[in-house]
Steps between C-alpha positions, in 0.01 A plus 500: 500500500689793560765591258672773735538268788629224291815729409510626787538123659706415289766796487497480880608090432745531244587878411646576188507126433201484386241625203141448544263473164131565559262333184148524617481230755849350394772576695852439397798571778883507337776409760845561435705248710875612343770420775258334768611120630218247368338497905435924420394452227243239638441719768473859334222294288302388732457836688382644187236236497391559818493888437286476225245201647432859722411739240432257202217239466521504106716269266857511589814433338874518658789507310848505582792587313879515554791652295785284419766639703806538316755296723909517399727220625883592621685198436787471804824243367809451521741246313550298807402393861572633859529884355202589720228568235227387654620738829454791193189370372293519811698825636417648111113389551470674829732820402254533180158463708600735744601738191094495420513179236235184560767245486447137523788253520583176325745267666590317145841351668324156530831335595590710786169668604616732788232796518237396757752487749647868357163622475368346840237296333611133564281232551168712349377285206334677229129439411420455150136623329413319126833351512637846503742554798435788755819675611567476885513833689876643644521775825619698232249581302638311172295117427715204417512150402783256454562121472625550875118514581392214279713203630645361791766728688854338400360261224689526209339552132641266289357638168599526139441816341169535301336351833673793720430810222112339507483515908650848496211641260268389728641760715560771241119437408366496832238794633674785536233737485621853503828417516687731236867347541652115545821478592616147387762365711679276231729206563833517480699437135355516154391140445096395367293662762693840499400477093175386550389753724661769340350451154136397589482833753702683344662734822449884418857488659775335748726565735847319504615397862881419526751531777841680396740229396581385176342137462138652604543778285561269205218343604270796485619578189326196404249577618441814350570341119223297615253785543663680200395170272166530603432829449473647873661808627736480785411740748833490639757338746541468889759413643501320832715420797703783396695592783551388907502726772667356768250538826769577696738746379273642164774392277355437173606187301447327178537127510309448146643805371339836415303695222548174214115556461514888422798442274319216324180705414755762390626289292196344360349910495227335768372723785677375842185529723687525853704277811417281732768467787579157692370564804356275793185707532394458175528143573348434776204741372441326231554132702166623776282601207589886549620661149667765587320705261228474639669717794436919446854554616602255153761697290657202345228352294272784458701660254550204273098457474494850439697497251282142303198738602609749288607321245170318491340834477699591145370208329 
């Protein structure tokens, strides 16, 4: 038995992962598995076992360890339907992975799932481990899973609330391994599953979507009472379709009106956290599974995940 070779062996497996403890002809090997998907982890540990079955032929014990990983969720509402918050969800998700943060996202609109097709990942079920849910792997870099990838395409869900908010923690509470940040792409409105969700995960913070014009801005305010009840921060506003630019001549229009968001978090002292313009090539981005943030020339949505990154970062 050679106690030199065995650390040795092992540093050359694992690195600074793990600690080896020599007791006579006991030897007792500490891995630290933090941040590694559970098929690492399997695999990091059986490398160390075969490293030390080289230098080793005494008692040995293996154990690994993991930190919990402290994980924040960013809530994404709004007070009503067809403001394009789920478009902002998956754009935010991207824009805050590619600004260094693990994030994971959480497709909790269960009505109206629409992100595997925004984050090209339709028709990939999920596999499940223990009952626990593994999320399915985007081009992007950021894991997912929504009710889209759990049911028939175009079946409708026909489901009270308490059964909906109990499907949707399934995916809240699935394996998101290092994953440090969920964004939760909420339905639209402020009814039981909105509630539900909010107060059993308790968001660290949210981010309003509305477009300009007056009946989804009292809608959004609504929404933000909502949050305010339950004790979660609103990160701030965005504001969306805000602005045409005709293709043709460059004249800029505004059919739904212009800067109702900004002067609504004015009003409400609320950070406004940027605009998103009307424009075809967002659209038919987002429609082929291409974000545009996930594009190194993005200047639109980069700054608003910026901006939730750094707020993140103060709390």
């Amino acid at each position: 038995m050679d106690e030199n070779g065995l650390k040795q062996a092992i540093a050359a497996a694992a690195g600074a992962r793990a600690t080896v403890r020599i007791e006579g002809v006991r030897a007792g090997i500490v891995l630290d598995a933090t941040g590694l998907p559970p098929e690492a982890r399997d695999a990091l540990e059986a490398e160390v076992r075969a490293a030390a079955a080289t230098a080793w032929n005494g008692e040995l014990r293996v154990i690994v360890t993991a930190e919990r990983v402290r994980r924040r969720i960013v809530a994404v509402a709004s007070g009503k339907g067809g403001v394009g918050k789920s478009t902002i969800a998956a754009n935010l998700a991207i824009g805050l992975a590619r600004a260094g943060r693990r994030v994971g996202l959480v497709d909790a609109d269960i009505y109206g799932p629409s992100q595997p097709r925004l984050m090209s990942a339709e028709g990939i079920r999920p596999t499940a481990k223990d009952k626990v849910l593994d999320p399915v792997p985007t081009p992007f870099g950021v894991p997912m899973l929504s009710m889209g990838q759990l049911v028939e395409p175009g079946r409708a869900l026909a489901w009270r609330g308490p059964m909906a908010a109990g499907a949707l923690g399934q995916l809240v509470e699935a394996d998101w391994g290092a994953t440090d940040t969920l964004v939760l792409d909420l339905p639209p409105g402020t009814g039981d599953v909105q509630l539900t969700m909010v107060q059993k995960y308790k968001p660290a913070g949210a981010v309003i979507v509305s477009t300009p014009q007056d009946l989804a801005l009292i809608d959004a305010t609504r929404a933000i009472d909502l949050f305010d009840k339950a004790g979660v921060p609103v990160i701030g506003l965005v504001e969306n379709m805000a602005g045409y630019a005709c293709p043709h001549c460059g004249e800029v229009s505004d059919p739904f009106g212009r800067g109702g968001a900004e002067a609504t978090a004015a009003q409400l002292g609320l950070p406004f956290l940027g605009r998103i313009p009307l424009a075809i090539d967002i659209r038919t981005a987002s429609d082929a599974g291409r974000p545009p943030a996930a594009d190194e020339g993005d200047r639109v949505f980069a700054p608003i995940a910026a901006r939730v990154a750094h707020w993140l970062e103060d709390r």
